[in-house]
N, C-alpha and C positions, 0 to 999 in steps of 0.2 A: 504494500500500500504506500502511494506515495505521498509527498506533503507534507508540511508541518507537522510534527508532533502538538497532539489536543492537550489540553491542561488533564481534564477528565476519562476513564476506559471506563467505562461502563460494562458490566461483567455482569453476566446472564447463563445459567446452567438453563438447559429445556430437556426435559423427557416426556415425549406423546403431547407436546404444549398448543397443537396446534388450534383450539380454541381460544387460545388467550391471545396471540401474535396482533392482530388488531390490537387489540385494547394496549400490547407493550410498545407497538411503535406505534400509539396517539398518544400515550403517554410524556415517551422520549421525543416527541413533535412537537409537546407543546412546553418544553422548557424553554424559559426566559435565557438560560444561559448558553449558547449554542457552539462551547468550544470542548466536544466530548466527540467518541466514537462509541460505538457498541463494540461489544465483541459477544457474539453468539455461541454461547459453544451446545451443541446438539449432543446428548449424553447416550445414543445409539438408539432414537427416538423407531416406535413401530406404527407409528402413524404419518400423516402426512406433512411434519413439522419443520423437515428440510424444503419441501416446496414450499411452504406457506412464508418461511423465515424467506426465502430466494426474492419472492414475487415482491415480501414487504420491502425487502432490502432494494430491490429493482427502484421502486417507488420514494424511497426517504429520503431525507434533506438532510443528511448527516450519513458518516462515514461509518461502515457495518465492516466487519473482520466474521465470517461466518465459519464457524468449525464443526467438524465432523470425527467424533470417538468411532470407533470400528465397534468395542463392546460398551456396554455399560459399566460404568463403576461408581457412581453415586455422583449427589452434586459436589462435593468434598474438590474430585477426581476431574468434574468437569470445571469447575471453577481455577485449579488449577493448572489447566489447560487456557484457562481466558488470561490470568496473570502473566502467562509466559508470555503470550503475544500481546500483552498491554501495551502501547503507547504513550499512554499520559502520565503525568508528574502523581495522578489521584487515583487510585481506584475503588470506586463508587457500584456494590454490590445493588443489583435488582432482580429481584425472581421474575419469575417468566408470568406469573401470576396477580402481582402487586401494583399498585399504581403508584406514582410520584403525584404531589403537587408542583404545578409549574414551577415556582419557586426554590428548588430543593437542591438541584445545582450552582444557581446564585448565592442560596444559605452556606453551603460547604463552602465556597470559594470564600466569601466572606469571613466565614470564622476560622478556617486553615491559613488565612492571612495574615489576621490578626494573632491568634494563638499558634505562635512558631514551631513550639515545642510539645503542641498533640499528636500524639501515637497514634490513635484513633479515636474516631469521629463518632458520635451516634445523636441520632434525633427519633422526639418522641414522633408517633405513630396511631393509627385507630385502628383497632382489628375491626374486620368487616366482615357477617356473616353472609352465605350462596347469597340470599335476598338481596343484597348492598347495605345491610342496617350496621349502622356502626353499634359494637356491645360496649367494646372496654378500650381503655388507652391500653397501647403497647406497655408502654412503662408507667407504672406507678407512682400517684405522686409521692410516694414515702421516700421513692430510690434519691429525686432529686435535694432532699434534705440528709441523707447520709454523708457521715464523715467522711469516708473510701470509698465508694458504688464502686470500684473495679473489684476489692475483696468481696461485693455480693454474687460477683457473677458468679461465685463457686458453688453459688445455693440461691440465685433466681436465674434464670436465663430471658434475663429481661432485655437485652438488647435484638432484636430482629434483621435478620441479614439487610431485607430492603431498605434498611432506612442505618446502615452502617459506609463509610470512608474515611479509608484508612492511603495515607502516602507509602507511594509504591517502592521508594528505601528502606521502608521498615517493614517490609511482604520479605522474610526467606522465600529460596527455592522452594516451588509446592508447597505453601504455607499449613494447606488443608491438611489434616493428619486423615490421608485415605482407606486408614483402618477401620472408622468410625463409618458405619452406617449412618447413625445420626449423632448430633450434638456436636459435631465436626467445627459448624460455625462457632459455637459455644465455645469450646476449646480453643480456638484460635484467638477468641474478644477475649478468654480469660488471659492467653499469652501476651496478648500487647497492650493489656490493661494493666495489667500489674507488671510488669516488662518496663511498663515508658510512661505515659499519661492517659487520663482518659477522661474528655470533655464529653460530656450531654448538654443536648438543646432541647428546651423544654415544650417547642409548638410543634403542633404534630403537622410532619409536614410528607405523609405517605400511607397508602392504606395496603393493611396488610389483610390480604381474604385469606379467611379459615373454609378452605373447602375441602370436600373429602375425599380422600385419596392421597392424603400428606405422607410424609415420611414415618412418623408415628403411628399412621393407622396400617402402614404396611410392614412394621414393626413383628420381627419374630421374637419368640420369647427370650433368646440370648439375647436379643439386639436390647433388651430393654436395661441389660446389666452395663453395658458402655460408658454410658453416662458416669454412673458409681465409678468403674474403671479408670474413666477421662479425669476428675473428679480428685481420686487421689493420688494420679501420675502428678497434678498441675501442686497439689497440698505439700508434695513430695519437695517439685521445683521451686516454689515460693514459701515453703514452708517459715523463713526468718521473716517475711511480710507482712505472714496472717498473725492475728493473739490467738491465742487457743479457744476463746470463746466461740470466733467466727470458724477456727475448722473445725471444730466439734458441731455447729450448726449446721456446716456444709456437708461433714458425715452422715451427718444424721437425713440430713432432707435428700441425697442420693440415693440412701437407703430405703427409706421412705418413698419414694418415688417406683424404683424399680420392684418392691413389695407391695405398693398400692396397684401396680400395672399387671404384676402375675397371679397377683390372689383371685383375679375376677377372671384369670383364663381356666377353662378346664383344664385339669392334669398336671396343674402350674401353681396349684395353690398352697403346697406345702412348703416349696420353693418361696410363694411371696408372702407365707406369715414368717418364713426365718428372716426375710430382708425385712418385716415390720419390725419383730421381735430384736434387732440390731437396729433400728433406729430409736426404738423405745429404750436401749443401755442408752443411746445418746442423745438421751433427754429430749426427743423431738416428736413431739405429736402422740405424745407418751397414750393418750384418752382415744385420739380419733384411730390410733394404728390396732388399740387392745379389740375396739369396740370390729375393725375390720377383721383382726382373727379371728372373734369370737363367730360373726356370723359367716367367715367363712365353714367354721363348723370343727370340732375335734379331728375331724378325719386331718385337717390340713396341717396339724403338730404330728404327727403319728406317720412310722413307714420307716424310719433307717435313716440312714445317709445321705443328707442330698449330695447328688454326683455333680449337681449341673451349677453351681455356685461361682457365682462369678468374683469375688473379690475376698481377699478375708475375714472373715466373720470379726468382729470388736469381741 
């Protein structure tokens, strides 16, 4: 691609997207700041979302880098594939799904300007349900009164990819850890959060739709111990950062989490009252995780050894 390098790469993983391509290039049409490229990267899509991305890209008033995975390997895998072929000084994370406000490439420029020394970027957000009803802000307002909001990310995963940019000197080689089916993004905000700096803006300037078919709801039952896994690698490496109150929070709500996900699968529920039962040594949600053992029912304490345990027991 020839031409000036753009301030902006806009980075876009797609798998089977091809209903949304419209809505992501009127999106990126109607920003006010117009010194960005796309880079598309197609994650071995089995629908028709490399013709749909071609015809958009045929059509756009901005510079498209359109790529193509042979297999799939998650969006982690595709996103790192958009990074290598970045362009710009920014790169400015958008699902294939999500919509920008006009505004939200003129807000990054503005406050990456200004704050020299942000690691990464994040702006609040509205999640948005199939209908288009906005329910909840992305982020909470309790995160933006916190002393550290980069030590929360260990135990909320409140920063949302679409509405994250980060300067592309502080992106390692394949930043994405592509072991992670999910939580990939997570992992990386918790790296350059507590790594370097990390600024929030508080207007919500991107809507993020909750539709089904996400990563979570294709979620197998190991997949749901990752998180925990991701969790205490990051506790491991920032371990002199955190106080012990906040890892022991962050233990506990991992736990909590991948125990509150398998107690409701069949066959999985023995498995997810041991990961309650380890959240509740670590003080967290001690009432609401008892009350989930209980009706998941005696059977779910009973049977031997779980074999399929994903991290070590507290």
């Amino acid at each position: 691609m020839s031409g000036a390098a753009p301030t902006f790469s806009v980075v876009t993983p797609m798998r089977n997207a091809a209903p949304h391509l419209p809505g992501l290039f009127d999106t990126l049409s109607a920003q006010t700041d117009r010194d960005f490229e796309l880079v598309l990267v197609d994650d071995a899509s089995q629908d028709a979302s490399i013709e749909g991305a071609r015809g958009e890209a045929a059509r756009a008033s901005f510079p498209v880098q359109l790529l193509k995975r042979a297999e799939n390997g998650g969006p982690g895998a595709a996103r790192n594939d958009g990074i290598a072929s970045a362009r710009g000084e920014i790169v400015a994370f958008l699902d294939a799904d999500d919509l920008w406000d006009p505004a939200l490439l003129a807000t990054y420029r503005k406050i990456l300007e200004r704050e020299r020394d942000v690691t990464i970027l994040g702006v609040q957000g509205m999640v948005e349900d199939g209908e288009g009803r906005n329910i909840e802000p992305v982020i909470y307002d309790y995160v933006f009164d916190l002393g550290d909001p980069a030590a929360a990310l260990l135990w909320s995963s409140y920063l949302q990819t679409s509405g994250v940019a980060v300067r592309r000197p502080e992106l390692p080689a394949r930043p994405f850890d592509e072991s992670l089916r999910i939580a990939e993004d997570r992992d990386l905000w918790i790296r350059l959060a507590l790594g370097g700096r990390l600024y929030l803006h508080p207007s919500p300037l991107f809507r993020y739709r909750r539709l089904p078919g996400s990563a979570m709801d294709r979620a197998t039952a190991a997949d749901y111990d990752l998180p925990l896994l991701m969790v205490q690698k990051n506790l491991r490496r920032f371990g002199s950062r955190i106080d012990a109150a906040d890892a022991r929070r962050a233990l506990g709500k991992a736990w909590h989490d991948a125990g509150e996900a398998l107690i409701q699968r069949p066959g999985h529920r023995r498995e997810g009252a041991r990961r309650l039962l380890a959240a509740i040594r670590y003080g967290y949600e001690p009432v609401r995780s008892a009350k989930k053992i209980l009706a998941a029912g005696r059977g779910a304490l009973l049977g031997g050894r779980n074999r399929n345990s994903g991290g070590a027991m507290p």
